[in-house]
C-alpha positions in Angstrom: -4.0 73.6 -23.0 -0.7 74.8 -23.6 1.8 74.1 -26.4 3.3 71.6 -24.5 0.5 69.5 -23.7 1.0 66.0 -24.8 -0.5 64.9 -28.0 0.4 60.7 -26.8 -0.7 60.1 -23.7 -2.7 56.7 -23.4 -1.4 55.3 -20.5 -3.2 54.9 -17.7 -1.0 54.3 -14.5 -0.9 54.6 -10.2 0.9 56.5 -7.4 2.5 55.3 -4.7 0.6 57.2 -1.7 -1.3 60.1 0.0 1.3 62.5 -1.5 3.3 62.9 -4.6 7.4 61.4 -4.2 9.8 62.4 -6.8 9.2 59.4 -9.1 5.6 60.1 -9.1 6.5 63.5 -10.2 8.6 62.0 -12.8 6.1 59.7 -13.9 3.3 62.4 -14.3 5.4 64.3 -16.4 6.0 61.9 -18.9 4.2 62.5 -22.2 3.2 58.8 -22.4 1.2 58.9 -19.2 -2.7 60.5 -19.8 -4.3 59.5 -16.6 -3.6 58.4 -13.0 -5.6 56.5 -10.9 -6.6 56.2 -7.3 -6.7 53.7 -4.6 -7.9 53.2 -0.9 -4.0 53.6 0.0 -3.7 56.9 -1.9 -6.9 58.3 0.9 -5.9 59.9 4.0 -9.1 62.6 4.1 -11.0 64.9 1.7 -8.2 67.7 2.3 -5.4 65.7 1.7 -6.9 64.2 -1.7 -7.9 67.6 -3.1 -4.4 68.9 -2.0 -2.9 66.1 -3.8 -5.1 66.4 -7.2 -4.2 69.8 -7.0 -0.6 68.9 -7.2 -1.3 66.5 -9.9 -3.1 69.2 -12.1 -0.2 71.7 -11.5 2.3 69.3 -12.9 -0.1 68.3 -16.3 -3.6 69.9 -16.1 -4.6 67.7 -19.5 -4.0 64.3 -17.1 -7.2 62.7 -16.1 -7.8 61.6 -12.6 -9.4 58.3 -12.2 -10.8 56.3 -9.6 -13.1 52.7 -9.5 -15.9 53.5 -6.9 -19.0 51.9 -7.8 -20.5 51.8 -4.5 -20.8 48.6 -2.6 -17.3 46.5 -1.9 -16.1 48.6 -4.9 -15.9 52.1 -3.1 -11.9 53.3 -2.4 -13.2 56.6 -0.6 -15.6 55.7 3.2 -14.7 58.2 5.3 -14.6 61.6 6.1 -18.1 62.4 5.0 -18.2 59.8 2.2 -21.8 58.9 1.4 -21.6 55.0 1.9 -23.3 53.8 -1.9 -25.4 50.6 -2.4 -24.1 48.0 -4.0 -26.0 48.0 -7.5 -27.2 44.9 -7.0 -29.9 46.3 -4.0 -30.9 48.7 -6.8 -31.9 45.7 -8.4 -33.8 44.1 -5.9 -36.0 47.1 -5.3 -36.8 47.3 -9.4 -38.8 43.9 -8.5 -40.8 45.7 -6.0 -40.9 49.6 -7.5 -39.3 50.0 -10.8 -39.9 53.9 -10.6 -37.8 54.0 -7.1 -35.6 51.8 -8.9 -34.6 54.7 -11.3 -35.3 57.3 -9.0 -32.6 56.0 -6.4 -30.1 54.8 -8.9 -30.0 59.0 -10.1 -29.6 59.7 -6.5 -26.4 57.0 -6.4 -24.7 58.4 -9.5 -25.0 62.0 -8.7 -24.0 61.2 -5.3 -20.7 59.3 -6.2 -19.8 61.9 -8.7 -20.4 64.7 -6.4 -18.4 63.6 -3.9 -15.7 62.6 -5.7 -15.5 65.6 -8.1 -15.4 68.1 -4.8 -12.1 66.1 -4.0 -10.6 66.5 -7.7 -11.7 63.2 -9.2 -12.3 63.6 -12.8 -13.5 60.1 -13.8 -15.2 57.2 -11.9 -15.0 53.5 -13.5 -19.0 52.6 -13.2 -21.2 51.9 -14.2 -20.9 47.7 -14.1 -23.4 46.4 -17.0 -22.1 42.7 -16.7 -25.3 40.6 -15.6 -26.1 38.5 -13.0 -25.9 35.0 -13.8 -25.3 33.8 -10.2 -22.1 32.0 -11.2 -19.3 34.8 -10.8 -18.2 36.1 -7.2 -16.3 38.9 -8.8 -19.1 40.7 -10.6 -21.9 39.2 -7.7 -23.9 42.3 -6.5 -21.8 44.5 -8.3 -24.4 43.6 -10.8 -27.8 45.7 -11.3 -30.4 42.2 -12.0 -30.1 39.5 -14.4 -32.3 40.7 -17.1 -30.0 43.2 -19.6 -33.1 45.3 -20.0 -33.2 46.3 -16.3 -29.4 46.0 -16.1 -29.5 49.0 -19.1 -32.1 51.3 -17.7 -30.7 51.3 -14.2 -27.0 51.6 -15.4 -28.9 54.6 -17.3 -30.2 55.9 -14.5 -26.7 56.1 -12.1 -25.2 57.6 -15.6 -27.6 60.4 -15.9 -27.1 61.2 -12.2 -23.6 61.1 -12.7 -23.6 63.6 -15.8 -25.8 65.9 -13.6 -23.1 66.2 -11.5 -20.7 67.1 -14.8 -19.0 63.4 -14.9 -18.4 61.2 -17.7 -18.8 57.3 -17.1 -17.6 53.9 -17.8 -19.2 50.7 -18.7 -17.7 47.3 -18.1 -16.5 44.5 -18.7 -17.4 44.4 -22.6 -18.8 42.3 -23.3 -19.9 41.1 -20.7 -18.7 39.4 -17.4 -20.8 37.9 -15.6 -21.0 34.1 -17.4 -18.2 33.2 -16.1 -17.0 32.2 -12.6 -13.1 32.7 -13.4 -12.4 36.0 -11.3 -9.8 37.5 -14.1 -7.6 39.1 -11.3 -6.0 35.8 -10.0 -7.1 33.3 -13.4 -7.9 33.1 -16.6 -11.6 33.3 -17.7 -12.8 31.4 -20.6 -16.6 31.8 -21.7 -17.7 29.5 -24.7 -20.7 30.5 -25.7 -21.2 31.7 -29.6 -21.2 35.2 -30.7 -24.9 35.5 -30.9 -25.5 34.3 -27.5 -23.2 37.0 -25.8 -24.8 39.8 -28.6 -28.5 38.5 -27.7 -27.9 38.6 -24.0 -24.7 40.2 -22.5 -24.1 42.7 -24.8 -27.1 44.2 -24.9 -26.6 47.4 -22.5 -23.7 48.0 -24.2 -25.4 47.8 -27.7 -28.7 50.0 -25.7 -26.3 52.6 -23.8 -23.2 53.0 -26.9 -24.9 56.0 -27.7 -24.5 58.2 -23.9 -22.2 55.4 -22.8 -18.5 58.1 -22.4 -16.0 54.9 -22.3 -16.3 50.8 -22.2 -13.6 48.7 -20.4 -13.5 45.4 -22.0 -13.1 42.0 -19.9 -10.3 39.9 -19.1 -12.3 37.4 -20.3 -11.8 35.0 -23.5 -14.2 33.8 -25.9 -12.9 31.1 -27.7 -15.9 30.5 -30.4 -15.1 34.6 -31.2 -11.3 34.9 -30.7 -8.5 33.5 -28.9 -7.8 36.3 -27.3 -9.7 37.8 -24.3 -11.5 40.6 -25.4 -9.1 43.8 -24.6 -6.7 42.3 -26.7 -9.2 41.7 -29.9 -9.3 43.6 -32.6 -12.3 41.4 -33.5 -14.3 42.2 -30.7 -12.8 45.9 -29.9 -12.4 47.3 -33.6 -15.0 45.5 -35.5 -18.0 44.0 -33.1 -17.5 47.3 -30.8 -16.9 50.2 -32.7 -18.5 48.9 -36.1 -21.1 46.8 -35.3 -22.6 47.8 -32.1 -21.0 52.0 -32.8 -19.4 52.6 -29.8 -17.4 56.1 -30.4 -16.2 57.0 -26.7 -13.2 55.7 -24.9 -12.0 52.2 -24.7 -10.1 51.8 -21.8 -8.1 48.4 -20.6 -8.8 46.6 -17.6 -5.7 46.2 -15.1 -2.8 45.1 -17.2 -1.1 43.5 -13.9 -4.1 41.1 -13.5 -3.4 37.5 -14.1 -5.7 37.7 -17.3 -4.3 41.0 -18.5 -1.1 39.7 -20.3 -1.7 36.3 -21.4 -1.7 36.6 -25.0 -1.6 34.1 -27.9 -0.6 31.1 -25.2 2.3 33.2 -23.0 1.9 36.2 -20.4 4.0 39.1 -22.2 5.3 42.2 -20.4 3.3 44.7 -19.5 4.9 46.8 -22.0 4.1 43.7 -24.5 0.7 44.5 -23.3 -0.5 47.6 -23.4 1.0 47.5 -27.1 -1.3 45.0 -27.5 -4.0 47.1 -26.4 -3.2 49.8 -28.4 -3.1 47.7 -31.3 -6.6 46.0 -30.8 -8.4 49.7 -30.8 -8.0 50.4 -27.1 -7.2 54.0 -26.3 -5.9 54.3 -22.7 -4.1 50.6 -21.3 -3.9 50.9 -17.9 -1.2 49.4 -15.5 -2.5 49.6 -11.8 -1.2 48.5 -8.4 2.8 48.9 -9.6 4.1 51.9 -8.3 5.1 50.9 -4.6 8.1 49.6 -3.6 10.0 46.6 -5.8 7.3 46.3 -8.5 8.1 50.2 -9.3 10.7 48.6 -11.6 8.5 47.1 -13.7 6.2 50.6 -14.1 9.2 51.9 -15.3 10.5 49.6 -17.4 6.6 49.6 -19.4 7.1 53.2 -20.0 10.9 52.5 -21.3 9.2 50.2 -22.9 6.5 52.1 -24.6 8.9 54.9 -25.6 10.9 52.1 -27.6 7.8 50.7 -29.4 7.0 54.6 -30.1 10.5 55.1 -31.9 10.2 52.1 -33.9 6.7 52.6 -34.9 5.5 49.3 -33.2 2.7 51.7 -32.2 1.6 55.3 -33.4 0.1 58.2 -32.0 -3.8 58.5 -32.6 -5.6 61.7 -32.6 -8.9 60.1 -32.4 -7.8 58.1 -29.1 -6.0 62.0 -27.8 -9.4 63.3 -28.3 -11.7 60.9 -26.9 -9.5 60.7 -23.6 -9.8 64.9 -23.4 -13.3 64.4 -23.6 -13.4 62.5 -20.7 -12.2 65.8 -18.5 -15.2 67.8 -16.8 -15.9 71.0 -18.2 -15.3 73.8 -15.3 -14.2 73.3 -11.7 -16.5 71.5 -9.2 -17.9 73.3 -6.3 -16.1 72.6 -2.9 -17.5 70.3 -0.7 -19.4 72.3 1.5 -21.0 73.8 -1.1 -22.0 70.3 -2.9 -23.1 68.8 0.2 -25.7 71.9 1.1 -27.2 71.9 -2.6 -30.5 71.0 -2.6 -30.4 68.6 -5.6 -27.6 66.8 -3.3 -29.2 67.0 -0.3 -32.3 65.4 -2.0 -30.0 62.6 -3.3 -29.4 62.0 0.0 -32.4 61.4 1.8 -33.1 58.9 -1.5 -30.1 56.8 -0.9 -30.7 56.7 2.9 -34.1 55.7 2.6 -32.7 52.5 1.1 -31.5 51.5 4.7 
């Protein structure tokens, strides 16, 4: 890094498409900005993303490109020699029938995703989902691995170790926990009202088993009344002192989407998503993330959260932390990834391969 790297950068935001307009430019190159993230819109082929990363990089090599692709419905990248990925709940089904195929195909899925991704410029994949399977919530659904946290933790394992062979960090989500509930936090508000030492016994768990090789946790839009009034990404309760020093979580805490219907509504009133990601800040989160605001009228509002942000900066509403600057560096992959042709004749890829497509 150079002298002018940013030493504030926790926000997480979008681009408008498959190649970078001026504002996106101008965006990048704010020192509040640490990351970008992708979407299905901003995918036009395997050439045209790399050559856009590329572009990215040039303009601030210390940003970290993101992207949610779990496999399943939650996959932004299908064609062009994407490897279609099972949802995680089919990994779970065949742990009831072979537990050792279980693990030995959930590898093959995480090195797989990150592979792919990683020849295209992708730093930094949002998986794996640790929520559990209750039955009850069509958001999580078969995004889940199995109901049981136990198989839910060794699986989620499983993809993460695959994913680190492949020299990617990972993500687990939605602390702590999801699944409970069937409020979908991106059009409502979810509120789960069980005790604290239900969610710890049960929900929690993989986060508690995995804190240690676990890179970053994304909280929920979710609120547990009988812990705190505010939904979890917004808690110092649960994100500073159940989190971080009861459970020891030291990696990255990133926020869900901001622009979700749960992802302002604070303290009874939905603040501005400048409102918000000071918020987030303020609770222990280290990277807020705005998504889905960069096209066309809503750009407005993008730029008025970093306005926004640069305000609370000046006044000391929020301050600079190191530990937050280092933990989102971390999160970068050491080295350059191989092209794609190189990846997809490896034989540790081709092998992951053949695993995944044996799944049918």
């Amino acid at each position: 890094m150079t002298s002018k790297t940013p030493v504030h950068a926790p926000l997480v935001i979008d681009i408008a498409g498959t190649d970078l307009t001026t504002d996106d430019r101008r965006r990048i190159s704010n020192p509040l900005v640490g990351g970008i993230i992708h979407f299905t819109r901003n995918w036009h082929s395997r050439v045209q993303m790399r050559e856009l990363n590329r572009e990215i990089k040039s303009l601030r090599p210390d940003l970290l490109i993101c992207v949610d692709h779990e496999g399943g419905r939650v996959q932004r990248f299908r064609t062009d020699g994407f490897t279609r990925l099972p949802a995680m709940g089919q990994l779970g089904r065949l742990w009831m029938n072979d537990a050792m195929q279980a693990t030995q195909a959930a590898t093959s899925a995480g090195y797989v995703l990150a592979s792919e991704l990683r020849a295209c410029g992708i730093d930094f994949s949002f998986a794996p989902v640790l929520d559990l399977d209750w039955g009850e919530s069509g958001v999580i659904g078969d995004r889940s691995f199995h109901r049981d946290p136990r198989v839910v933790a060794v699986l989620a394992k499983s993809v993460m170790h695959g994913m680190l062979q492949a020299g990617m960090g990972n993500c687990g989500k939605h602390f702590p926990g999801h699944g409970y509930v069937k409020a979908d936090s991106h059009v409502a508000i979810p509120v789960d009202r069980r005790g604290l030492k239900s969610i710890l016994a049960d929900d929690a768990r993989p986060f508690e088993w995995l804190g240690g090789t676990l890179s970053a946790v994304m909280p929920a839009h979710v609120i547990y009344p009988k812990v705190d009034a505010r939904p979890a990404g917004f808690s110092p309760r649960w994100l500073r002192d159940i989190l971080r020093g009861q459970l020891g979580f030291s990696g990255a805490i990133f926020s869900d989407d901001l622009s979700m219907e749960a992802g302002r509504y604070i303290d009874g009133r939905q603040l501005s998503f400048g409102e918000a990601a000071v918020a987030a800040l303020q609770a222990g989160c280290d990277l807020p993330m705005l998504c889905n605001q960069s096209v066309g009228e809503k750009a407005a509002g993008l730029d008025q959260m970093l306005d926004d942000m640069a305000a609370a900066l000046r006044d000391g509403t929020w301050t600079p932390n190191a530990q937050s600057h280092a933990r989102r560096l971390s999160l970068l992959p050491m080295g350059d990834a191989p092209g794609w042709d190189a990846v997809t004749a490896s034989p540790r890829y081709q092998d992951a391969l053949r695993r995944l497509q044996a799944l049918g």
